[in-house]
VOGU-3710 file (C-alpha; in Angstrom, 3 decimals, decimal comma):
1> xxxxxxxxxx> 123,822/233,056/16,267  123,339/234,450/19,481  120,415/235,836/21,697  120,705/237,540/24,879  119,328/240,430/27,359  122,558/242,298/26,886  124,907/243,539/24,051  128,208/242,834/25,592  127,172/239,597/26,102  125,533/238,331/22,867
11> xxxxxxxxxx> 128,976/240,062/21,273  131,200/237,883/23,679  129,043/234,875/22,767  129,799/236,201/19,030  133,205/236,109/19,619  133,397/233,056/21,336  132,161/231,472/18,279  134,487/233,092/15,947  137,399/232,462/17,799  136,385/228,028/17,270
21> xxxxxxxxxx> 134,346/227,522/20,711  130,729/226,424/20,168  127,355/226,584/21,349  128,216/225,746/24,908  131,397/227,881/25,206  129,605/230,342/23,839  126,837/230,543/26,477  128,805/230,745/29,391  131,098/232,873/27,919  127,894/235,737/27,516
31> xxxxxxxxxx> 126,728/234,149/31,470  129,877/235,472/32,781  130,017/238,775/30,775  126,275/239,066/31,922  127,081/238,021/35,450  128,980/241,585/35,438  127,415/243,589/33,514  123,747/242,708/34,565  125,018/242,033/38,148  121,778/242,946/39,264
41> xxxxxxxxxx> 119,989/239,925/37,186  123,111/237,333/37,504  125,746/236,280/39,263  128,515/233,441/39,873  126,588/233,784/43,147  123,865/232,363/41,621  122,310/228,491/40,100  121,952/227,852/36,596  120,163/225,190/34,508  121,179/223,903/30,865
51> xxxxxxxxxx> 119,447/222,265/27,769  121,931/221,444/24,967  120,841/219,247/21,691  124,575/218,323/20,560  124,246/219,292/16,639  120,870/219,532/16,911  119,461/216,206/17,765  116,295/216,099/19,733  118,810/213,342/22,364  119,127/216,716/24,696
61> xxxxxxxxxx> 121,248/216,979/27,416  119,615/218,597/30,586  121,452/219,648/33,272  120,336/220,872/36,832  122,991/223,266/38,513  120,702/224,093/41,314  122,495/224,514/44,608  121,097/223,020/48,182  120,541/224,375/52,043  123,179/223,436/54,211
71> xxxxxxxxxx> 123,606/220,756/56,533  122,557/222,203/59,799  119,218/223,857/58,281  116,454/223,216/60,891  113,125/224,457/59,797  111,842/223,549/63,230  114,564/225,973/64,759  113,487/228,901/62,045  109,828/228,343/63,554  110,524/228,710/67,177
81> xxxxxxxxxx> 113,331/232,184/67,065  109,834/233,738/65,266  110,666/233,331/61,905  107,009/233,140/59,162  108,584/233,277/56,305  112,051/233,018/55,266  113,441/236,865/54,943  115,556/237,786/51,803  117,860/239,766/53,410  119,283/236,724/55,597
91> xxxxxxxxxx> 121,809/233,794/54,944  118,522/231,833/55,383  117,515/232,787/52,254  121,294/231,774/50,616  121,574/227,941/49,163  124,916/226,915/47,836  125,426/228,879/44,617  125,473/225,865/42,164  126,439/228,044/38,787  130,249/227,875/38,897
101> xxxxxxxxxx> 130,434/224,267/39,325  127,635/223,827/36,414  129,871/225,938/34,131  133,148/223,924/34,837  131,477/220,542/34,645  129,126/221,405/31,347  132,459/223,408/29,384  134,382/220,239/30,114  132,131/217,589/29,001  130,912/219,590/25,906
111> xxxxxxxxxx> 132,931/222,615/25,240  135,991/223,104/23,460  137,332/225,789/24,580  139,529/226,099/28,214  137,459/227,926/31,015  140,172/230,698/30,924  139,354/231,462/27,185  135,855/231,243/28,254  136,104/233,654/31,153  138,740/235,916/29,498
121> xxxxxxxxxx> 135,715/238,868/27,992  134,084/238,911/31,589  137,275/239,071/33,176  138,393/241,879/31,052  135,025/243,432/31,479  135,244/243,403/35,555  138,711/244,499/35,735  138,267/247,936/32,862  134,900/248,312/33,205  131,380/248,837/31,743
131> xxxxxxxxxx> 128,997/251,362/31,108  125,644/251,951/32,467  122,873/251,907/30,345  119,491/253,214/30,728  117,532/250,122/31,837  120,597/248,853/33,919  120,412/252,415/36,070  116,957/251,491/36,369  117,267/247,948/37,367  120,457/249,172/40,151
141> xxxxxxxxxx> 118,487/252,711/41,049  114,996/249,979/42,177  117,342/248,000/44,179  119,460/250,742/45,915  117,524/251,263/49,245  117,828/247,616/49,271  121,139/247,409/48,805  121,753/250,079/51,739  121,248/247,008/54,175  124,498/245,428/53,434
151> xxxxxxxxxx> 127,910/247,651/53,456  129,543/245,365/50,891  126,658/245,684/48,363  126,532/249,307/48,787  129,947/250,075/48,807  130,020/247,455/45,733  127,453/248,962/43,517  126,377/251,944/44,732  127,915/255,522/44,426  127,515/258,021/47,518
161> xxxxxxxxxx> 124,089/255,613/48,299  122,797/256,320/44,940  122,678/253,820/41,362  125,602/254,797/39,146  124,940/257,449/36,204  123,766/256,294/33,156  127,204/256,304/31,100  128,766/256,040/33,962  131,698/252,967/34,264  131,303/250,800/36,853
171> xxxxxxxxxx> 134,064/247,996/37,870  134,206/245,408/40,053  138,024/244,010/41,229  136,891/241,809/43,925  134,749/239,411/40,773  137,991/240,346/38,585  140,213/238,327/40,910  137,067/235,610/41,481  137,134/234,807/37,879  140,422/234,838/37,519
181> xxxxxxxxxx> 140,928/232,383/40,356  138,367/230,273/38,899  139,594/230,601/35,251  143,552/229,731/36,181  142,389/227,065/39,597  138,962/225,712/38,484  135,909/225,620/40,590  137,669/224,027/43,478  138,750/227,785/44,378  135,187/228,374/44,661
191> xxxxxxxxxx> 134,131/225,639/46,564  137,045/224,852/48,522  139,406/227,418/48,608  139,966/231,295/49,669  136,948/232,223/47,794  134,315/229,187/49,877  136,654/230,868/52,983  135,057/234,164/51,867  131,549/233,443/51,787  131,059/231,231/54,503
201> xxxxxxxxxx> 132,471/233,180/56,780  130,714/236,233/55,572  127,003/233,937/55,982  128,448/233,232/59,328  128,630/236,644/60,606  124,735/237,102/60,342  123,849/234,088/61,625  123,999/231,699/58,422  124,460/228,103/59,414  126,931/227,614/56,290
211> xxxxxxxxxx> 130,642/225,783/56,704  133,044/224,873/54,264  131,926/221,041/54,256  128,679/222,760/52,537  130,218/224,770/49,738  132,885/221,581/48,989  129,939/219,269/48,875  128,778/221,507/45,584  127,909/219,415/42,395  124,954/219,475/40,032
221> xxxxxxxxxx> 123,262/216,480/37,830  122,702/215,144/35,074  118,811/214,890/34,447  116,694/213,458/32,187  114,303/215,692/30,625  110,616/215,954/30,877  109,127/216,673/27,468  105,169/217,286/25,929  103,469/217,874/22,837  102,177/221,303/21,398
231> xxxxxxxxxx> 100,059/220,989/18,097  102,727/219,235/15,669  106,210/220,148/18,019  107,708/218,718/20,917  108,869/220,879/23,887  111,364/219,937/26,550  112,015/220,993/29,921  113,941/220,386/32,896  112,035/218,377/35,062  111,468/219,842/38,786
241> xxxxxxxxxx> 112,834/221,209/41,234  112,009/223,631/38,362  108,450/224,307/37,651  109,246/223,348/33,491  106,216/220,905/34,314  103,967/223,777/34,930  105,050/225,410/31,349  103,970/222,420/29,648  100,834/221,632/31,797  99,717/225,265/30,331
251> xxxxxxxxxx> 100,518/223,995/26,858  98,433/220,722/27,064  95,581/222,636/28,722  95,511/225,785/26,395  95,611/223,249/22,893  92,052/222,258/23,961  90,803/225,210/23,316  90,150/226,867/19,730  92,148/229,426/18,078  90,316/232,848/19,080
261> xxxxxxxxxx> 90,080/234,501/15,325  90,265/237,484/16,849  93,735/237,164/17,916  95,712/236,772/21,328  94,686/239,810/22,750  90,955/239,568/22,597  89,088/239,666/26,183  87,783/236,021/25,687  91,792/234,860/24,541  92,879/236,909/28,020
271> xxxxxxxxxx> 90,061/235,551/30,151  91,114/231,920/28,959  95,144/232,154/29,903  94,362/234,231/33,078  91,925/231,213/34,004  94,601/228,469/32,998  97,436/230,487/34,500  95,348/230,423/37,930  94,786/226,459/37,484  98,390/225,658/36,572
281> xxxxxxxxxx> 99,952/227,558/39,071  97,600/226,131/42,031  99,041/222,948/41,199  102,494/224,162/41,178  102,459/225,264/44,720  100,746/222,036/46,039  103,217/219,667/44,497  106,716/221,086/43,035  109,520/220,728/45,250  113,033/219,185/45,057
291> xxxxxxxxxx> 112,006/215,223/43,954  114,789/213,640/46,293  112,571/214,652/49,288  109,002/214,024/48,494  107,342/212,479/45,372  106,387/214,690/42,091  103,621/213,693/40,361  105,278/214,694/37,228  103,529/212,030/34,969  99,794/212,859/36,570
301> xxxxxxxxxx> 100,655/216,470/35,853  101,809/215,549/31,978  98,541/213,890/31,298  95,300/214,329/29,215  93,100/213,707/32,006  94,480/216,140/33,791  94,760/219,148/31,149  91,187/217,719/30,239  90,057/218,013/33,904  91,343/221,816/34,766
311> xxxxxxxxxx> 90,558/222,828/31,171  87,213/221,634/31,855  87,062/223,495/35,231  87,350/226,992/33,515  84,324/229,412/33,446  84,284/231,789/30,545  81,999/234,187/32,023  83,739/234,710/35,381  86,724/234,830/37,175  88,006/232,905/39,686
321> xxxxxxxxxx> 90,927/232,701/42,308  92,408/229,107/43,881  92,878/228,864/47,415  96,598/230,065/48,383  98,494/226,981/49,231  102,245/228,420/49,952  103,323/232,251/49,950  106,390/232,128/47,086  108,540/235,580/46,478  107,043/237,268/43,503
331> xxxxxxxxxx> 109,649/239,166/42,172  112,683/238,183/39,775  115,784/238,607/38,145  117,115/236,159/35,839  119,127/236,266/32,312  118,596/233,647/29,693  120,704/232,705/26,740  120,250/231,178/23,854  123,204/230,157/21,212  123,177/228,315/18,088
341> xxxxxxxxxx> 126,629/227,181/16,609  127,964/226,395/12,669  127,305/222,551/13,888  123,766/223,075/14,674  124,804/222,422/18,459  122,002/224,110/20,531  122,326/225,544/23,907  119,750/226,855/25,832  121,356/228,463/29,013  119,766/230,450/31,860
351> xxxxxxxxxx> 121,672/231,580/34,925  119,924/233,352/38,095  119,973/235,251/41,469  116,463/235,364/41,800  115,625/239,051/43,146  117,733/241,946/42,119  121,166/241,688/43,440  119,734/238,378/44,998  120,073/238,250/48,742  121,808/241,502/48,587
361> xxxxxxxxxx> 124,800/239,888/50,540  128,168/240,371/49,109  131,338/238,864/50,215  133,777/241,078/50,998  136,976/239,733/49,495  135,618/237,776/46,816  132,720/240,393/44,963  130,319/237,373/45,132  126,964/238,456/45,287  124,582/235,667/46,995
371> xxxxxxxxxx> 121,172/234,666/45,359  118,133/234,258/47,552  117,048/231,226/46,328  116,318/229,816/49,683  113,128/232,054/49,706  111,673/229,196/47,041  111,250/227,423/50,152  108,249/227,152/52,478  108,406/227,052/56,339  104,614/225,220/56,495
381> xxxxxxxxxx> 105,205/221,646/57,673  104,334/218,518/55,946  104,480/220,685/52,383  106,959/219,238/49,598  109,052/222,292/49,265  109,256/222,733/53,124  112,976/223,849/54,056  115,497/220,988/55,109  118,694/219,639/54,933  120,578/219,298/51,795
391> xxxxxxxxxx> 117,350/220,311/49,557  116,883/222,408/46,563  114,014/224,856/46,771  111,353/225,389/43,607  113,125/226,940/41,390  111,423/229,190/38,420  114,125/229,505/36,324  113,510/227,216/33,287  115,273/227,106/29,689  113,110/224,915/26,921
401> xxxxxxxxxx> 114,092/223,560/23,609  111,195/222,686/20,909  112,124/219,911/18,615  110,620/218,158/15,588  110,915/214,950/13,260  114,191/214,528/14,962  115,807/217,812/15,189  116,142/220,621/17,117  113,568/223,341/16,003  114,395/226,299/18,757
411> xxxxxxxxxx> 116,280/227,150/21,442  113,892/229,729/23,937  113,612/230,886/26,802  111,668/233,644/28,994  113,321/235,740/31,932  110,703/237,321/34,484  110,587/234,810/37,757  107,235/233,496/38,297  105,916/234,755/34,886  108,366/232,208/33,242
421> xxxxxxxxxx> 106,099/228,651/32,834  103,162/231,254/31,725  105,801/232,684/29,340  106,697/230,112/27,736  102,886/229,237/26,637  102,076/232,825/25,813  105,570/232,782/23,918  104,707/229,182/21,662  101,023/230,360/21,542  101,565/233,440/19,721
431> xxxxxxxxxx> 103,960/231,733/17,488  102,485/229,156/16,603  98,564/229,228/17,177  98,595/233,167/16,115  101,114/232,913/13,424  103,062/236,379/15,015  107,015/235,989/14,009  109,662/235,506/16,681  110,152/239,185/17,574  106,254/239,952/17,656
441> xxxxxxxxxx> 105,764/236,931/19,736  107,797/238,431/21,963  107,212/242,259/21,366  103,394/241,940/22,098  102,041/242,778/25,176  101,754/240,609/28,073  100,050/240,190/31,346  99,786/237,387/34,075  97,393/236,578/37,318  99,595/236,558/40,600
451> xxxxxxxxxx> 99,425/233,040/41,470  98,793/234,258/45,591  96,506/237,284/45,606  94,510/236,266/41,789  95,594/240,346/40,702  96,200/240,337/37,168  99,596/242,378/36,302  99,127/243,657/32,615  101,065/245,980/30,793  99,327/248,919/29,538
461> xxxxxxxxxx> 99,630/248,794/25,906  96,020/246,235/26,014  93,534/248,362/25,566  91,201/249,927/27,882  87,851/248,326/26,714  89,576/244,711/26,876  90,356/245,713/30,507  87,022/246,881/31,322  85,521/243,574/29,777  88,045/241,584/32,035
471> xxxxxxxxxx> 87,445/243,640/35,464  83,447/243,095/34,748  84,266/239,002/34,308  85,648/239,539/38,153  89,775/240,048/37,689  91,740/242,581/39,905  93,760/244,687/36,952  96,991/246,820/38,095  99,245/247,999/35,352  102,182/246,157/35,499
481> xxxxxxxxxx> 105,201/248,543/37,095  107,894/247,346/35,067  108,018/245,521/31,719  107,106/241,636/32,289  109,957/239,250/32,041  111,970/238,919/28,835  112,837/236,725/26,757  115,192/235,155/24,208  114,865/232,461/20,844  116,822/231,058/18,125
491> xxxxxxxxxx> 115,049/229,304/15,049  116,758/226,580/12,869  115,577/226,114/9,183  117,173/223,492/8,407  115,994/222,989/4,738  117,106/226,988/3,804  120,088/226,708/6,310  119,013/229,970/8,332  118,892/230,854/11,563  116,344/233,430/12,827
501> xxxxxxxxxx> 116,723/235,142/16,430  114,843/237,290/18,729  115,659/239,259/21,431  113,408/240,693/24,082  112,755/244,925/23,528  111,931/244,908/27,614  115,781/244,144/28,144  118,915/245,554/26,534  119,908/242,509/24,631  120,157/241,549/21,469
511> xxxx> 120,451/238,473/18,686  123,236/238,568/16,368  124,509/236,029/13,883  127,161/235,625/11,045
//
């Protein structure tokens, strides 16, 4: 089975599997076709991170494909040419895309299948073409003024200034002949070769301190993961520079509290995760940055005194709103995949460029669309995720894996930027404390307190007297513009032998299996 935001890509993923690749083949396979297809959410442009329980033990693998600043960053420098924040139109903004060298290095050490047989749909998908569908003209059509800014992004994606049609076919040579490159030389084309040539010198021409030592010195890890308890399950994450920790410092603070009767939705039940969501994220932004630079406090997070101390903080009857610590970029764009194979190998896969169409810098020969990434990164000295040399910024993008008695239970994830640690408690919550199936864990409405200003983005199917309850408790409500996040889960039974999938209705993606 597989689950993803897009149809092309949980078919490719489909066929991947039918055609003797597994779990992890699989996944990138559907990355790549998403990485054209969704080029808006994805790209090889982008960083990627990887949980993978080989036949479904709970011995994961975790892998961090995270990319760093270059060598000649200077925050000090940013400070005195005027610079407040980092912009996201700017090479400042760009880290080393870390995806293509996570792909290589994670199809060779647990794939079967070549990279070329992997990369063959996307490939094929670049070079014919795609069509448009209604929420990808959407995505493009928000991002098209933006996209003005650059000429290679514009003349890339755009027709006469404008989002293609819906229906429309849309194809992109220049990523064609990436992939291919990359599918027939490996990832040292990327990093080394015409293709490094083509972004660095592209970074260079507005100012980007990138060289070519930068993009060879490329290479994820290995990491061990960080893991907590939720009522009878285990649930693993990547530990930081993601904020995983966050996701299950929500968990251990929310199982403290009784299961409302009333349901998820009820004004007390939204009061309490609003509340915890404010708490949780507070703590993010004081201490989650890359761990090679400054000290995570990843077990003090993890612990019961802690969840007992900020669950204990929490005032049913009002609202409040933490201090602002560190302005982070609010908005996202992220895919996440989620694959189950005939060998119970599980691979939860998620693959980013942060905002829509990332940076919005495209090199010219190569198609490759740049993340912004760097924007993770704070300018204000003395703070953990403070800009430097060779470091990875906070990073939101977070795939999980619950396990139990041994065994791989689910493979999940949520899309939606900074919404993703809250996601992934209002996700498991509903499931599990409110008994709601895969899909209507994910089909019910959601909402979420910006972590900066304390307004609470909700989507407007919660009804009006919940909302009028909540705004008398003190919260700021705006309807949320867009759908919140997305998200994507496979189930194992292992006793019935069935798999059971779910695929976000905010997206275009679905979960198929066979």
């Amino acid at each position: 089975m597989a689950a993803t935001s897009h149809p092309l890509a949980t078919q490719a993923a489909i066929q991947t599997l039918q055609n003797g690749g597994n779990a992890m083949d699989a996944a990138i396979a559907a990355c790549a076709v998403q990485c054209v297809v969704e080029p808006h959410s994805t790209g090889v442009g982008g960083d990627c991170f990887c949980l993978y329980a080989p036949e479904g033990s709970d011995e994961l693998v975790a892998y961090n494909g995270s990319g760093r600043t270059p060598a000649a960053t200077d925050a000090d420098a940013l400070l005195r040419s005027g610079m407040k924040d980092i912009p996201r139109y700017s090479p400042v903004s760009v880290t080393v895309p870390g995806a293509i060298d996570a792909w290589v290095r994670l199809l060779k050490d647990h794939g079967r299948l070549s990279l070329a047989e992997v990369l063959m749909p996307a490939i094929g998908y670049a070079e014919d073409g795609f069509p448009i569908s209604p929420r990808i003209h959407f995505d493009m059509a928000n991002q098209a003024e933006f996209l003005g800014n650059d000429p290679v992004s514009s003349a890339t994606y755009l027709k006469d200034g404008k989002a293609p049609a819906v229906g429309s076919v849309m194809r992109l040579p220049q990523l064609a002949r990436t992939m291919r490159a990359v599918a027939e030389q490996g990832s040292d084309v990327f990093y080394k070769g015409w293709i490094a040539r083509d972004i660095v010198e592209r970074l260079q021409e507005l100012g980007g301190v990138h060289t070519m030592d930068d993009l060879a010195r490329a290479g994820g890890e290995y990491v061990a993961p960080i893991a907590s308890r939720y009522r009878d399950h285990t649930i693993h994450q990547c530990p930081p520079n993601g904020q995983g920790v966050i996701a299950l410092l929500l968990l251990n603070m929310m199982q403290r509290f009784d299961i409302d009767p009333g349901g998820p939705l009820t004004a007390d039940r939204i009061h309490l995760e609003i509340e915890a969501c404010r708490l949780a994220y507070a703590a993010r932004n004081h201490f989650v940055g890359d761990p090679e630079f400054s000290a995570v406090p990843v077990e003090v997070l993890l612990s019961d005194d802690y969840a007992r101390k900020l669950a204990g903080s929490i005032d049913m009857s009002r609202a409040t709103v933490p201090a602002v610590d560190i302005d982070v970029p609010r908005h996202r764009d992220t895919v996440y995949i989620s694959v189950v194979d005939e060998d119970r190998n599980a691979c939860s896969f998620i693959n980013t460029l942060f905002f829509g169409f990332g940076s919005g810098i495209t090199a010219p020969e190569s198609g490759v669309t740049l993340h912004n990434r760097g924007q993770g990164f704070t300018l204000q000295e003395g703070h953990p995720n403070r800009i430097a040399p060779g470091k990875r910024p906070l990073h939101t993008i977070i795939p999980a894996m619950e396990t139990k008695d041994g065994r791989a239970q689910m493979s999940f994830g949520v899309m939606g930027g900074q919404y993703q640690a809250f996601g992934h408690m209002q996700f498991l919550s509903r499931y599990h404390d409110f008994g709601l199936d895969l899909q209507e864990a994910m089909d019910a409405p959601r909402f979420m307190a910006d972590p900066f200003n304390g307004q609470v983005e909700m989507e407007n199917a919660i009804d009006a007297d919940i909302c009028e309850d909540l705004v008398r408790r003190g919260h700021d409500i705006a309807t949320a513009s867009v759908p919140i996040g997305g998200s994507q889960a496979i189930a194992i039974d292992w006793e019935n032998n069935v798999l059971t999938g779910a695929s976000d209705p905010r997206k275009d993606g679905c979960a198929i299996g066979y």
